[in-house]
mmCIF file of the N, C-alpha and C atoms, coordinates in Angstrom:
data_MODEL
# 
_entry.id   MODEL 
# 
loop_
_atom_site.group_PDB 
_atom_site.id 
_atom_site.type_symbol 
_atom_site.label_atom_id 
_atom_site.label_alt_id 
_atom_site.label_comp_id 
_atom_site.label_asym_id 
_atom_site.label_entity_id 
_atom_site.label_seq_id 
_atom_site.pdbx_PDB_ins_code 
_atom_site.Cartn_x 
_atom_site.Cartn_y 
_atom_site.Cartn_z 
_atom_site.occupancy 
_atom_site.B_iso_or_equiv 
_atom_site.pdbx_formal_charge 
_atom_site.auth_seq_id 
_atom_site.auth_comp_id 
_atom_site.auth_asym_id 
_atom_site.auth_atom_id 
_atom_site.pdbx_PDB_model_num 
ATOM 1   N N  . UNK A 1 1  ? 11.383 67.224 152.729 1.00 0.00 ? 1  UNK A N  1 
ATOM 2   C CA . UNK A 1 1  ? 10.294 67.328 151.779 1.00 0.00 ? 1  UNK A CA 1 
ATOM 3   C C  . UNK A 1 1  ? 9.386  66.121 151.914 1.00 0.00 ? 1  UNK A C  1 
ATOM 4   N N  . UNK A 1 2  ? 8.107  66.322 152.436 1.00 0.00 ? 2  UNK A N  1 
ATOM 5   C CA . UNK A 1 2  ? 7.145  65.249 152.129 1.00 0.00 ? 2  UNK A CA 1 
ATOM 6   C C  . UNK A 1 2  ? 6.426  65.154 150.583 1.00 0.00 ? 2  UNK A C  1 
ATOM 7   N N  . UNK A 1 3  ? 6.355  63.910 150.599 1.00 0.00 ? 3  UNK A N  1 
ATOM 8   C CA . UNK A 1 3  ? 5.924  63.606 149.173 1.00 0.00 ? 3  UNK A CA 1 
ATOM 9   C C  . UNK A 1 3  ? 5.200  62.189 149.091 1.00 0.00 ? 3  UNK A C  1 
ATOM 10  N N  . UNK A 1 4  ? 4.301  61.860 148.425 1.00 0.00 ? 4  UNK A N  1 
ATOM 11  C CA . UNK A 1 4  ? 4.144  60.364 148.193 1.00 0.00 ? 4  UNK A CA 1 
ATOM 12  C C  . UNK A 1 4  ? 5.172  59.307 147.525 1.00 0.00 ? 4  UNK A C  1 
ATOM 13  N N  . UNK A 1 5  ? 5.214  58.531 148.221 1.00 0.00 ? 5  UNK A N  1 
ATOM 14  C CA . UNK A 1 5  ? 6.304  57.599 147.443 1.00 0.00 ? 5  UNK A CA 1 
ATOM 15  C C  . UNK A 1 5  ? 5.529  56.399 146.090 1.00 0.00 ? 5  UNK A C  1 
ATOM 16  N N  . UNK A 1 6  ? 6.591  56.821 144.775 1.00 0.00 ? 6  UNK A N  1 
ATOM 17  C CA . UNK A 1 6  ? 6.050  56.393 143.672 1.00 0.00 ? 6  UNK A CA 1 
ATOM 18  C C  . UNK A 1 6  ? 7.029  55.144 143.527 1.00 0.00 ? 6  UNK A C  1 
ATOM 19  N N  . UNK A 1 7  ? 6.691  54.236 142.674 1.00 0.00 ? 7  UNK A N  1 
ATOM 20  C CA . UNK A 1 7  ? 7.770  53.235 142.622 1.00 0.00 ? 7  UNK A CA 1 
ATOM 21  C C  . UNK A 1 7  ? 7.360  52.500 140.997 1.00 0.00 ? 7  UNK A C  1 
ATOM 22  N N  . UNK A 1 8  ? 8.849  52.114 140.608 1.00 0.00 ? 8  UNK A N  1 
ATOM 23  C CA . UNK A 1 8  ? 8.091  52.234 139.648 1.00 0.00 ? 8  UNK A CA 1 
ATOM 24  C C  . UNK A 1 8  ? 9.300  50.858 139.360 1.00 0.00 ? 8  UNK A C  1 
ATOM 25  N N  . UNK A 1 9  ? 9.373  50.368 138.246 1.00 0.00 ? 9  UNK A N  1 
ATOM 26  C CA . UNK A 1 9  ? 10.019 48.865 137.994 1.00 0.00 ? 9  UNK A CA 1 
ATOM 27  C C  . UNK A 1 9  ? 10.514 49.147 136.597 1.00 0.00 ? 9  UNK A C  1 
ATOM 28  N N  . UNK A 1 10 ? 11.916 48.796 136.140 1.00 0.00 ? 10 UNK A N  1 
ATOM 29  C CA . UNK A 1 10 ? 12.155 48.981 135.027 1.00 0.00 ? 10 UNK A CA 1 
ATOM 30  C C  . UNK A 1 10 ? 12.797 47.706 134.157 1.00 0.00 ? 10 UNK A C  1 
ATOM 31  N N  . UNK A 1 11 ? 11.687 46.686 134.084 1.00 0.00 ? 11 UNK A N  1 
ATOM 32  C CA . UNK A 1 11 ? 11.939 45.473 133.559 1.00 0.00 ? 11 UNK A CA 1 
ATOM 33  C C  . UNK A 1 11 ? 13.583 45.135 132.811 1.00 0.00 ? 11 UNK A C  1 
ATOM 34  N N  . UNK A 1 12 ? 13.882 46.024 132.063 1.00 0.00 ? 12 UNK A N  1 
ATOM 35  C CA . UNK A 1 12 ? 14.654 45.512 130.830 1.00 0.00 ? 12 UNK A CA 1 
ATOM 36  C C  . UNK A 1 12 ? 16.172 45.587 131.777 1.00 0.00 ? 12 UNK A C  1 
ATOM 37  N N  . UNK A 1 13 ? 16.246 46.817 132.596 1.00 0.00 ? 13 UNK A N  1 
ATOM 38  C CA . UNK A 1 13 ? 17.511 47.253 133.709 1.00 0.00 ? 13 UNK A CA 1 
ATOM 39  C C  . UNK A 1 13 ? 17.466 46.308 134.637 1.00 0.00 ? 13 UNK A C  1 
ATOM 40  N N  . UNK A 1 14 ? 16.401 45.922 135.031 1.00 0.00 ? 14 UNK A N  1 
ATOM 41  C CA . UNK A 1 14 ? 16.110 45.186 136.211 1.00 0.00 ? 14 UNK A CA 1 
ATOM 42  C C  . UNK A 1 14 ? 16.188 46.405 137.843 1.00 0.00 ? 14 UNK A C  1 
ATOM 43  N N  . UNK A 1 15 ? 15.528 46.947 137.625 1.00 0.00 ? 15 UNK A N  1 
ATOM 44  C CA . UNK A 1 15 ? 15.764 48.765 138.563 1.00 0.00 ? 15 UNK A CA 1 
ATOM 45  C C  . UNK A 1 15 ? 14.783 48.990 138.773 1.00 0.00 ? 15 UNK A C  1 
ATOM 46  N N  . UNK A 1 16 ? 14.634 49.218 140.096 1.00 0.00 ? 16 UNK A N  1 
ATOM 47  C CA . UNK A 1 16 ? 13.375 49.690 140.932 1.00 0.00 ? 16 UNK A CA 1 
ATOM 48  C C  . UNK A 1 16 ? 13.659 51.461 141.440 1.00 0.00 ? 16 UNK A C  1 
ATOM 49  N N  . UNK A 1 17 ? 13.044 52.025 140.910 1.00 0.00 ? 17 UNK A N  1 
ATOM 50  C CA . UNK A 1 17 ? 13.121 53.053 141.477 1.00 0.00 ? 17 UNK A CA 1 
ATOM 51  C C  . UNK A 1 17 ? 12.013 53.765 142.334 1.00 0.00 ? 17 UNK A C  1 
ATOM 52  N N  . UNK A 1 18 ? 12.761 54.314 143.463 1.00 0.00 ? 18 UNK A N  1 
ATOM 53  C CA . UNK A 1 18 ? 11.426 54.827 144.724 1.00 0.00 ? 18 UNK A CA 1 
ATOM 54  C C  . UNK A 1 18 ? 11.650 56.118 144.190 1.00 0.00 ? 18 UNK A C  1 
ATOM 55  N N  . UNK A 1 19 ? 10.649 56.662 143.990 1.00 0.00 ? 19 UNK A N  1 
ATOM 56  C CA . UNK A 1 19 ? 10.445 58.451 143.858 1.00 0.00 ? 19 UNK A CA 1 
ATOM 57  C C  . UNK A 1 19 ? 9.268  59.032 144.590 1.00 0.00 ? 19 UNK A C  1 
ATOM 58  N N  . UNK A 1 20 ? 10.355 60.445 145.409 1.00 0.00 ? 20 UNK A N  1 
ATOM 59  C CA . UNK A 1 20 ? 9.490  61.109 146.221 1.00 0.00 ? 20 UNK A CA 1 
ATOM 60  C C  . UNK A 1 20 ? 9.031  62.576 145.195 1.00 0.00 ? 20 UNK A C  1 
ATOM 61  N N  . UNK A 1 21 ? 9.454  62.206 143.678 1.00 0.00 ? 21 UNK A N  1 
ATOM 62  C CA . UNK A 1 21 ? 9.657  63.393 142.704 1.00 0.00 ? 21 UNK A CA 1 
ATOM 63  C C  . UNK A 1 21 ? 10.155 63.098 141.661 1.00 0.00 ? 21 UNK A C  1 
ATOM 64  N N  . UNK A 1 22 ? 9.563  63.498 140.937 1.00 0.00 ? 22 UNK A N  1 
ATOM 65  C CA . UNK A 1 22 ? 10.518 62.980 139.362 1.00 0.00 ? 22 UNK A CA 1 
ATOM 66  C C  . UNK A 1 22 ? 11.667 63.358 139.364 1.00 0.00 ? 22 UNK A C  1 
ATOM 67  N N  . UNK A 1 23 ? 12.957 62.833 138.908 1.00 0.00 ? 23 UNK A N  1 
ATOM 68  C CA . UNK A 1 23 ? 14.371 63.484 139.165 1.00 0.00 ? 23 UNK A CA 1 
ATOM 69  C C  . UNK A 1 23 ? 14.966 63.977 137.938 1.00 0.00 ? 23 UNK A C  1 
ATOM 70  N N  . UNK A 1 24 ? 15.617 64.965 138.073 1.00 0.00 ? 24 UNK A N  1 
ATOM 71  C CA . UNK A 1 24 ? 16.042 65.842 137.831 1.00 0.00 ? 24 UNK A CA 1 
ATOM 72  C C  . UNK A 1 24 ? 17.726 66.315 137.754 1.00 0.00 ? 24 UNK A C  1 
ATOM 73  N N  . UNK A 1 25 ? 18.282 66.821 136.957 1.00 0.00 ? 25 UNK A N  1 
ATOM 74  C CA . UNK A 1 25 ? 19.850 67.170 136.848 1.00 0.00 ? 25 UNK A CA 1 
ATOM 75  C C  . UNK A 1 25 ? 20.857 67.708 137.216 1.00 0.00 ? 25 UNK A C  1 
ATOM 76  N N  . UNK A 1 26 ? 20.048 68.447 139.093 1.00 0.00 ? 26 UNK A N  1 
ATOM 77  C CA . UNK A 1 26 ? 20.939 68.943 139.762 1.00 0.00 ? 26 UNK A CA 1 
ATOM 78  C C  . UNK A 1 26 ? 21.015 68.030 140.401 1.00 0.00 ? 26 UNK A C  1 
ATOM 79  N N  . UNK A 1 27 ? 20.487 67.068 140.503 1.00 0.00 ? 27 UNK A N  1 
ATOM 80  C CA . UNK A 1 27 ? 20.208 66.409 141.940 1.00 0.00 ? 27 UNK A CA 1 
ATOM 81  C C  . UNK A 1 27 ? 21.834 65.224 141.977 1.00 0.00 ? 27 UNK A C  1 
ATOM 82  N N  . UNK A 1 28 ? 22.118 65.053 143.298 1.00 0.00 ? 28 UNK A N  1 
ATOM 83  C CA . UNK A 1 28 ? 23.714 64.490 143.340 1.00 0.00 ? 28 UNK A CA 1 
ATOM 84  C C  . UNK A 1 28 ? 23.317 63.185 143.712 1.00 0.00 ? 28 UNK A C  1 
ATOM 85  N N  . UNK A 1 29 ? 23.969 62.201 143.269 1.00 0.00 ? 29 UNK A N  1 
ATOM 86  C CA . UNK A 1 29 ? 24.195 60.959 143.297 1.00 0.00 ? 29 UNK A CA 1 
ATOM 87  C C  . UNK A 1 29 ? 25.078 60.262 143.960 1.00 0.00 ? 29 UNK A C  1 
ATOM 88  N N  . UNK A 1 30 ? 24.411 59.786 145.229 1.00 0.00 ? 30 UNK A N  1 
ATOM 89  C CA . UNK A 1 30 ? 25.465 58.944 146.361 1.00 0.00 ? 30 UNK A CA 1 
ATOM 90  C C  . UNK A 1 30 ? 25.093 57.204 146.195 1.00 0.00 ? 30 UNK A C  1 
ATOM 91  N N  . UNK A 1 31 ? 25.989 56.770 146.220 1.00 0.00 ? 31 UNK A N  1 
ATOM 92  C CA . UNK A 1 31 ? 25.747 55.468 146.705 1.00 0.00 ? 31 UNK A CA 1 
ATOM 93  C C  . UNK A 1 31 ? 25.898 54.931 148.138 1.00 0.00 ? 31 UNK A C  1 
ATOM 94  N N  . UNK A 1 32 ? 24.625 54.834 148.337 1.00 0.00 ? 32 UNK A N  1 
ATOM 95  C CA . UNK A 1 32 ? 24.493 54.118 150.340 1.00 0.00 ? 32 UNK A CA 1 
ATOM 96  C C  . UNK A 1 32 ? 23.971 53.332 150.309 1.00 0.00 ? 32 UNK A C  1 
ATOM 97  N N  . UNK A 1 33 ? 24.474 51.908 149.505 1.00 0.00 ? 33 UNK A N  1 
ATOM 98  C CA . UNK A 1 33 ? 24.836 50.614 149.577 1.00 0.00 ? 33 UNK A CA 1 
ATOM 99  C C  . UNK A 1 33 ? 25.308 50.006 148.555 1.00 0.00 ? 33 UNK A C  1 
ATOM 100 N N  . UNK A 1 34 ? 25.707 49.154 148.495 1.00 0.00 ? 34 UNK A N  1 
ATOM 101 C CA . UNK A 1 34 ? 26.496 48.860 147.224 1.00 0.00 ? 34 UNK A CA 1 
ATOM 102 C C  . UNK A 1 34 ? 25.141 47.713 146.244 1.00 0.00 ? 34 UNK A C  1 
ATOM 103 N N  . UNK A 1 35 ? 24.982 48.994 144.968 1.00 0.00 ? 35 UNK A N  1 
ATOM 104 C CA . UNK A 1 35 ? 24.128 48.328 144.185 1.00 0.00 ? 35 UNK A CA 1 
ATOM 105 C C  . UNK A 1 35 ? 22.958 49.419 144.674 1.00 0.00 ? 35 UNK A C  1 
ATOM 106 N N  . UNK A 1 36 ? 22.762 50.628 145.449 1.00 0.00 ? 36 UNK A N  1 
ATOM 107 C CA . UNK A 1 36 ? 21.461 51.066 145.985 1.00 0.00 ? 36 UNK A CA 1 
ATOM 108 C C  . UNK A 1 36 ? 22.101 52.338 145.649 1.00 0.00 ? 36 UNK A C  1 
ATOM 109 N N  . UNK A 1 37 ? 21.538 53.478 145.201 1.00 0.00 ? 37 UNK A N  1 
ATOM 110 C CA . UNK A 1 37 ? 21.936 54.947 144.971 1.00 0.00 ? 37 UNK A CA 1 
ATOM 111 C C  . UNK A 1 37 ? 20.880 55.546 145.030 1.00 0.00 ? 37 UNK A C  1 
ATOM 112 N N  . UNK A 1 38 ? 21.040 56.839 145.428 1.00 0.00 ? 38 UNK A N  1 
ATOM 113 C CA . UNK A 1 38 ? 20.408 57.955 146.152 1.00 0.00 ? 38 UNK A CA 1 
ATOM 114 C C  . UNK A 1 38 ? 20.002 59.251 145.287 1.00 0.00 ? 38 UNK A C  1 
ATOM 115 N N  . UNK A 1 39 ? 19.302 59.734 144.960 1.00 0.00 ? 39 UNK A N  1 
ATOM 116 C CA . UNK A 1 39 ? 19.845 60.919 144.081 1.00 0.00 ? 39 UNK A CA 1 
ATOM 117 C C  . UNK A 1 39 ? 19.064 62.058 145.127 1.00 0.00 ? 39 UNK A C  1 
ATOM 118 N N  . UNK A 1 40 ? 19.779 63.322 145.737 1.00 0.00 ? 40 UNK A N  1 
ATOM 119 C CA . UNK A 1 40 ? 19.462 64.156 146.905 1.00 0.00 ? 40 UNK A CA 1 
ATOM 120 C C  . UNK A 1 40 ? 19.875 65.279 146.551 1.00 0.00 ? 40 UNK A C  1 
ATOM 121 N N  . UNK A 1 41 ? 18.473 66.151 146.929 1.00 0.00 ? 41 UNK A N  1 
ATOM 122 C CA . UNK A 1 41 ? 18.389 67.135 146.520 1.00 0.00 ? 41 UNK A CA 1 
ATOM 123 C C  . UNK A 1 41 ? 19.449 68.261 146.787 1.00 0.00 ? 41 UNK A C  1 
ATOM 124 N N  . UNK A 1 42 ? 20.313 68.811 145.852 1.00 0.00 ? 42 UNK A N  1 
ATOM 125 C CA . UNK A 1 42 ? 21.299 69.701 145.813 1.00 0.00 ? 42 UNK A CA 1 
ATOM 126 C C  . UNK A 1 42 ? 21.897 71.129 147.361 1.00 0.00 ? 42 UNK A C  1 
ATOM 127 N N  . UNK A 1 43 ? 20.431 71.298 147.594 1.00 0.00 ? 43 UNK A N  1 
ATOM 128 C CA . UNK A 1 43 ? 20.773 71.927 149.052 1.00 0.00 ? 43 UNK A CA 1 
ATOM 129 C C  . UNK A 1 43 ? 20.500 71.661 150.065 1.00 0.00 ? 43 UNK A C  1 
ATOM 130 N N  . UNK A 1 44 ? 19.511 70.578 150.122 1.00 0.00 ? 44 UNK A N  1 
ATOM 131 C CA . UNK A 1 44 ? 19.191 70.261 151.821 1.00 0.00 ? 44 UNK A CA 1 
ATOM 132 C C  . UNK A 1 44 ? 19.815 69.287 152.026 1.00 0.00 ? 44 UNK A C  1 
ATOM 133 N N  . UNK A 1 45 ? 19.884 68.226 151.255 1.00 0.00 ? 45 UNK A N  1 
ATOM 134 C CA . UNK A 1 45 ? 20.738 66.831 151.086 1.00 0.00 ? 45 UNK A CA 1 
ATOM 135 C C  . UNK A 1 45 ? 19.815 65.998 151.375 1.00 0.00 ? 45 UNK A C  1 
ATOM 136 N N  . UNK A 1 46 ? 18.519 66.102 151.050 1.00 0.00 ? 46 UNK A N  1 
ATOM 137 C CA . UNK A 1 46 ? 17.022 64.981 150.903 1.00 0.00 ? 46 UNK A CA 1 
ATOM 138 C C  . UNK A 1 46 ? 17.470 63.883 150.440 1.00 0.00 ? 46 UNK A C  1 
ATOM 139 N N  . UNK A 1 47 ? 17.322 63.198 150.147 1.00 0.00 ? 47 UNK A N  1 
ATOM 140 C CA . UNK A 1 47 ? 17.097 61.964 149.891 1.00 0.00 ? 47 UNK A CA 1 
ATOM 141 C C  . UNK A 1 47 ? 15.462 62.073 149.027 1.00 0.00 ? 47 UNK A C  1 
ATOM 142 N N  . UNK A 1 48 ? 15.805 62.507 147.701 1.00 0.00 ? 48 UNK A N  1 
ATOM 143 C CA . UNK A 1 48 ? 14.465 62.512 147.073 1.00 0.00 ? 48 UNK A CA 1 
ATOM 144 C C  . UNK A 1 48 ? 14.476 61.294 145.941 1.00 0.00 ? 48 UNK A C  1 
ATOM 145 N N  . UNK A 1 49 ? 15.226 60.243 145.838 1.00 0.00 ? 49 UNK A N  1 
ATOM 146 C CA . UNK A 1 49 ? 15.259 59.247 145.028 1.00 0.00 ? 49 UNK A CA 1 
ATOM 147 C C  . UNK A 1 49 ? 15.840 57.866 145.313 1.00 0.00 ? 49 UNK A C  1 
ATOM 148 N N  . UNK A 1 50 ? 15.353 56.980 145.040 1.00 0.00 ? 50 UNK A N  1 
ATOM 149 C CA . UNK A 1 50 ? 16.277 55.304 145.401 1.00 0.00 ? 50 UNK A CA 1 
ATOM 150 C C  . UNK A 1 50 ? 15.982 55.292 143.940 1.00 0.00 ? 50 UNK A C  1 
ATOM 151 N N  . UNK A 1 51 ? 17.359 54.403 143.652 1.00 0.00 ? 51 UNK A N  1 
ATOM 152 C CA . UNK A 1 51 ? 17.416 53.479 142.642 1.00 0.00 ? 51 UNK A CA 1 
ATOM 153 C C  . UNK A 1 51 ? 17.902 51.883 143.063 1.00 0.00 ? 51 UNK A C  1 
ATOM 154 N N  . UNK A 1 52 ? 17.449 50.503 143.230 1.00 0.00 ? 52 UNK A N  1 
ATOM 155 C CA . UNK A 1 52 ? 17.651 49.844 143.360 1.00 0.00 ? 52 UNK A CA 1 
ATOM 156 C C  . UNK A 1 52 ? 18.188 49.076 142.348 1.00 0.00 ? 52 UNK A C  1 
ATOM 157 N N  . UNK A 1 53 ? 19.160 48.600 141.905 1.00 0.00 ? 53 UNK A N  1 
ATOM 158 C CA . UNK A 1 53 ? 19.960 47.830 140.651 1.00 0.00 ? 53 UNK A CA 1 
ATOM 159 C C  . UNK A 1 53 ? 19.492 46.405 141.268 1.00 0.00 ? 53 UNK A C  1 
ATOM 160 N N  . UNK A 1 54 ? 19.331 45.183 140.091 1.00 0.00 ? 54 UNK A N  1 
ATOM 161 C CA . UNK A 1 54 ? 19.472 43.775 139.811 1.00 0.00 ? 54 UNK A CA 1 
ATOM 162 C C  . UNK A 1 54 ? 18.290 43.566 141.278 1.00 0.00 ? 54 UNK A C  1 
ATOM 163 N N  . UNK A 1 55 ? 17.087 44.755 140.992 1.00 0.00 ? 55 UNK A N  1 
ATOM 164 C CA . UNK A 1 55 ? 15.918 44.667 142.075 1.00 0.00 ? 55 UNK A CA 1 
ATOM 165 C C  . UNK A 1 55 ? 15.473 42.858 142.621 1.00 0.00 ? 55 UNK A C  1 
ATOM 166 N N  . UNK A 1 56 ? 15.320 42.586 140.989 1.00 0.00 ? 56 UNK A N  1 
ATOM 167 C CA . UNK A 1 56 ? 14.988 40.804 141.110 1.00 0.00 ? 56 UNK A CA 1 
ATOM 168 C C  . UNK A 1 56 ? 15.630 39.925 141.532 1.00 0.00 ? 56 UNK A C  1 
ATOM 169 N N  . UNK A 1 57 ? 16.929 40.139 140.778 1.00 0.00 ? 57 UNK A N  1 
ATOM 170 C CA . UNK A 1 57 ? 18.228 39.100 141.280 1.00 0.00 ? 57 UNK A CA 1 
ATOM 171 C C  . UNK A 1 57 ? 17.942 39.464 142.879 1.00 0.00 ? 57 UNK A C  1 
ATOM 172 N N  . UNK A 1 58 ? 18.220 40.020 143.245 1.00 0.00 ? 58 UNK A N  1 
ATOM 173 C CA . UNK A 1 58 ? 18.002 40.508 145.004 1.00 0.00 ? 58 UNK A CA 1 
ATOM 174 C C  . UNK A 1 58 ? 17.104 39.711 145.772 1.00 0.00 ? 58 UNK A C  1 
ATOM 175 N N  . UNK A 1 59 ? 15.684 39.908 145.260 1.00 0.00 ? 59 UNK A N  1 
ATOM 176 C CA . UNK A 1 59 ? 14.508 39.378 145.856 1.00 0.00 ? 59 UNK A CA 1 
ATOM 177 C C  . UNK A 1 59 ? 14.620 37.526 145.826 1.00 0.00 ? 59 UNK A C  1 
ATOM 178 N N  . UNK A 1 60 ? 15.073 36.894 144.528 1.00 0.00 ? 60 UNK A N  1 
ATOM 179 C CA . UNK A 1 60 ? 15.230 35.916 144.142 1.00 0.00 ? 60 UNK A CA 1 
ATOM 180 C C  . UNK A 1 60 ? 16.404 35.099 145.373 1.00 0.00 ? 60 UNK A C  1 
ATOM 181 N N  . UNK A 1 61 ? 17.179 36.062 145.606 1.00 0.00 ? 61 UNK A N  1 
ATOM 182 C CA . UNK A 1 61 ? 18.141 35.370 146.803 1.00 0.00 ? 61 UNK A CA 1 
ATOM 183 C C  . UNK A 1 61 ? 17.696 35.950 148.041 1.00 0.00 ? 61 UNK A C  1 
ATOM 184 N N  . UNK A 1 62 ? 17.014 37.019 147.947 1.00 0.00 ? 62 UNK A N  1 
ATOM 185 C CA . UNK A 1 62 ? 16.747 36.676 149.684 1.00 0.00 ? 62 UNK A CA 1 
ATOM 186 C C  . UNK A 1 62 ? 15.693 37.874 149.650 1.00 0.00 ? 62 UNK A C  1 
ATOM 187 N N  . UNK A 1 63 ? 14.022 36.877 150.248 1.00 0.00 ? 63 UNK A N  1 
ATOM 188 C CA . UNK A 1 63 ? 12.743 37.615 150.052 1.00 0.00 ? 63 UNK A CA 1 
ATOM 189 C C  . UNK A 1 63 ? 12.773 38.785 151.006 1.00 0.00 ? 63 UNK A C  1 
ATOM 190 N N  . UNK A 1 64 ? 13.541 38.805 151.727 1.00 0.00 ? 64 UNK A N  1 
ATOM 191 C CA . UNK A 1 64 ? 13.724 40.907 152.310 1.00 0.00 ? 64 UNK A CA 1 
ATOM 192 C C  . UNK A 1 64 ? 14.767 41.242 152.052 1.00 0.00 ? 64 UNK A C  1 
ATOM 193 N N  . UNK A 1 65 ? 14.262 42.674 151.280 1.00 0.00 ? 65 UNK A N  1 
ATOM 194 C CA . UNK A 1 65 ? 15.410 43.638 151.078 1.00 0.00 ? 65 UNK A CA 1 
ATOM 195 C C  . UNK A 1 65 ? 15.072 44.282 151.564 1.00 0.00 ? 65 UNK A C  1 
ATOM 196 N N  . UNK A 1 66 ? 16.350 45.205 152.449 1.00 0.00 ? 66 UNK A N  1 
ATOM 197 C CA . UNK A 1 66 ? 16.457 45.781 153.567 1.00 0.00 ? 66 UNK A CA 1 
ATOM 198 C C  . UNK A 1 66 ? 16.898 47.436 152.872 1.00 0.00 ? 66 UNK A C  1 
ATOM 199 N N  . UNK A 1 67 ? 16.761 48.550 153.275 1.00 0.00 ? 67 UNK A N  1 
ATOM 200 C CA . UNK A 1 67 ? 17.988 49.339 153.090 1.00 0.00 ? 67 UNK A CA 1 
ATOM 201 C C  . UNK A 1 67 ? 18.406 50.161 154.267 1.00 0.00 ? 67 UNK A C  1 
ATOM 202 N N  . UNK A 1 68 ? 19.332 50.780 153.852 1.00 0.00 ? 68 UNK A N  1 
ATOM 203 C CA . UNK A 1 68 ? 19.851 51.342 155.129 1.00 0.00 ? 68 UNK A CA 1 
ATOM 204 C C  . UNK A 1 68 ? 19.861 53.054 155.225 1.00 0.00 ? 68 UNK A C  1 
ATOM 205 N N  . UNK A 1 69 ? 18.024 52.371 155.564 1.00 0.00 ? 69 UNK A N  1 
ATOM 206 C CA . UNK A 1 69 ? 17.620 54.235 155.664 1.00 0.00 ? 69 UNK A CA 1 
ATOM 207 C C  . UNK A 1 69 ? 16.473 53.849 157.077 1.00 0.00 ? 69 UNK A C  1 
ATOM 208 N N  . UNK A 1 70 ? 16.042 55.052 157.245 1.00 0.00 ? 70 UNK A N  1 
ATOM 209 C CA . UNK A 1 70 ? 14.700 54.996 158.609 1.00 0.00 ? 70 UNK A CA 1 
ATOM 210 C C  . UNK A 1 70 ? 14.020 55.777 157.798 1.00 0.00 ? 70 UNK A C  1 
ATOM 211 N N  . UNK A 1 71 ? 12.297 55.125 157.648 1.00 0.00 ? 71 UNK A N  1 
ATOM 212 C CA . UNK A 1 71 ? 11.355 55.759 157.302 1.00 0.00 ? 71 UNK A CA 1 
ATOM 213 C C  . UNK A 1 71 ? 10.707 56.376 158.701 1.00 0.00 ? 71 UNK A C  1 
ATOM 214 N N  . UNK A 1 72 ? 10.010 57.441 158.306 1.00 0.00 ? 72 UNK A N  1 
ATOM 215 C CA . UNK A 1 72 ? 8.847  57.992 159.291 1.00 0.00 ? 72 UNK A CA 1 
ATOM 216 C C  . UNK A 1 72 ? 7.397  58.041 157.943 1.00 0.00 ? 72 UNK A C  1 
ATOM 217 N N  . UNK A 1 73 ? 6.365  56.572 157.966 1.00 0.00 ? 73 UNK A N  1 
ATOM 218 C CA . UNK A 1 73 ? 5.442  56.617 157.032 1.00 0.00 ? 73 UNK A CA 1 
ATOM 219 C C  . UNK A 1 73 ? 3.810  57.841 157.727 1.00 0.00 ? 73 UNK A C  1 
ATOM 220 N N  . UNK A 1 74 ? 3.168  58.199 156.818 1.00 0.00 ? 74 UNK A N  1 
ATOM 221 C CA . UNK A 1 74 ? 1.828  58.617 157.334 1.00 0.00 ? 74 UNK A CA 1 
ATOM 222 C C  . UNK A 1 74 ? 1.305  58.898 156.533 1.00 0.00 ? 74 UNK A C  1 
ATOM 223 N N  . UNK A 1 75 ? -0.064 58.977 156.226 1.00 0.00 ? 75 UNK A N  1 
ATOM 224 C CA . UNK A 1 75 ? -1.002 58.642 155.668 1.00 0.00 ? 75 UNK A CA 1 
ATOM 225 C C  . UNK A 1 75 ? -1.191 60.703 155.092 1.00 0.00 ? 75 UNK A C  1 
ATOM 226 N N  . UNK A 1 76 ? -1.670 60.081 154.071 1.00 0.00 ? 76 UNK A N  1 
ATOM 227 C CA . UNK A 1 76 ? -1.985 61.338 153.433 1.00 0.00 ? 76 UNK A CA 1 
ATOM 228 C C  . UNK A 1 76 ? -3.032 61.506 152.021 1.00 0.00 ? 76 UNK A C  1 
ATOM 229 N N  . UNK A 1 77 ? -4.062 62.581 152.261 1.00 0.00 ? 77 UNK A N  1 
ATOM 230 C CA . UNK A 1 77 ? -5.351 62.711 151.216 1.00 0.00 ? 77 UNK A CA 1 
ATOM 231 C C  . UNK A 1 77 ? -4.404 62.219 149.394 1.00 0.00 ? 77 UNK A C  1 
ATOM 232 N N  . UNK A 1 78 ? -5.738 61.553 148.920 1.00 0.00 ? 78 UNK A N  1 
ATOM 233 C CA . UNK A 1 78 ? -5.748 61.462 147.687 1.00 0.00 ? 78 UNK A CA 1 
ATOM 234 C C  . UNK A 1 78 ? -5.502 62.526 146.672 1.00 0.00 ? 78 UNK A C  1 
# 
């Protein structure tokens, strides 16, 4: 599924979340990294969500965070 990626920051959690879609209650919840979870869509197994935990604490110890996915980015109308 292509989608724009939304991101959004949740001060008080300290949680960054990437959304390719607002999420939703079928969607299954993996963790693929410790502290990084996934929420993917029920039949294809997308990857339609990151949640990043203690986003700041992270950045604060080390200015790249990495994850352990491969993007393919491209540009797309407003």
């Amino acid at each position: 599924m292509l989608g724009k990626l939304q991101f959004e920051y949740d001060s008080s959690d300290d949680i960054l979340y990437i959304n390719k879609r607002p999420p939703y209650p079928e969607q299954e919840p993996a963790e693929i990294d410790y502290g990084v979870r996934a929420r993917l869509n029920p039949t294809t197994g997308e990857i339609e969500n990151l949640e990043i935990l203690s986003f700041s604490q992270r950045l604060s110890q080390h200015p790249l965070v990495e994850l352990p996915l491969l993007a393919d980015f491209h540009f797309c109308a407003a």
